[in-house]
N, C-alpha and C positions, 0 to 999 in steps of 0.2 A: 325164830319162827315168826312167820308174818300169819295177820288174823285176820279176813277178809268181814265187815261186819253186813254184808246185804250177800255174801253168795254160805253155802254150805260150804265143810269142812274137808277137804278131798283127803283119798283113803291115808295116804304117808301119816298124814297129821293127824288123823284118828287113830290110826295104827301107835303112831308114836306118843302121844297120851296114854294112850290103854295103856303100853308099856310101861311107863313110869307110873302112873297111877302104881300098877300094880309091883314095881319096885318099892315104892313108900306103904303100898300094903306091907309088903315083906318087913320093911321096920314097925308100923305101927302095932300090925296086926289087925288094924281093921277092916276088913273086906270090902267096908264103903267107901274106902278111899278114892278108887276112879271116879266112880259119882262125884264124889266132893269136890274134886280136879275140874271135872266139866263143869259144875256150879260155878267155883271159883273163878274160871274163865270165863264164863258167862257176866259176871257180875263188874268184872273188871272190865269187858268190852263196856257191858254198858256207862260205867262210872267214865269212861272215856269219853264215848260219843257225848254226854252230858256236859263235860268240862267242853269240850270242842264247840258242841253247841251253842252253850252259853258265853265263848267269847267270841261268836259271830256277831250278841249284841255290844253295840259299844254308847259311853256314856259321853257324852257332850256338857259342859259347863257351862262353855259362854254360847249357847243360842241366842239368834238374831229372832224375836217374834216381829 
């Protein structure tokens, strides 16, 4: 599954979350488990753009002043 981070989620791949979400409800038994799933995505996009971000900058030793 690809995760687009600047557009919304089209229906398949909401569809398909809900789904599973609500399979691992079935195990846990906890009803907030969909929630939790879309959190959890949420958070992981971000921890990505972050890492990505942060090696856009790059460290230099031997600068010429």
């Amino acid at each position: 599954m690809a995760v687009e981070t600047l557009g919304p989620t089209n229906d398949w791949a909401y569809e398909f979350l809900e789904i599973l979400g609500r399979k691992v409800t079935d195990v846990s038994g906890d009803s907030r488990e969909v929630s939790f799933l879309f959190q959890r995505l949420s958070v992981i996009i971000q921890r990505v753009n972050a890492a990505l971000f942060r090696d856009t900058f790059t460290l230099h030793d031997d600068l010429d002043l």
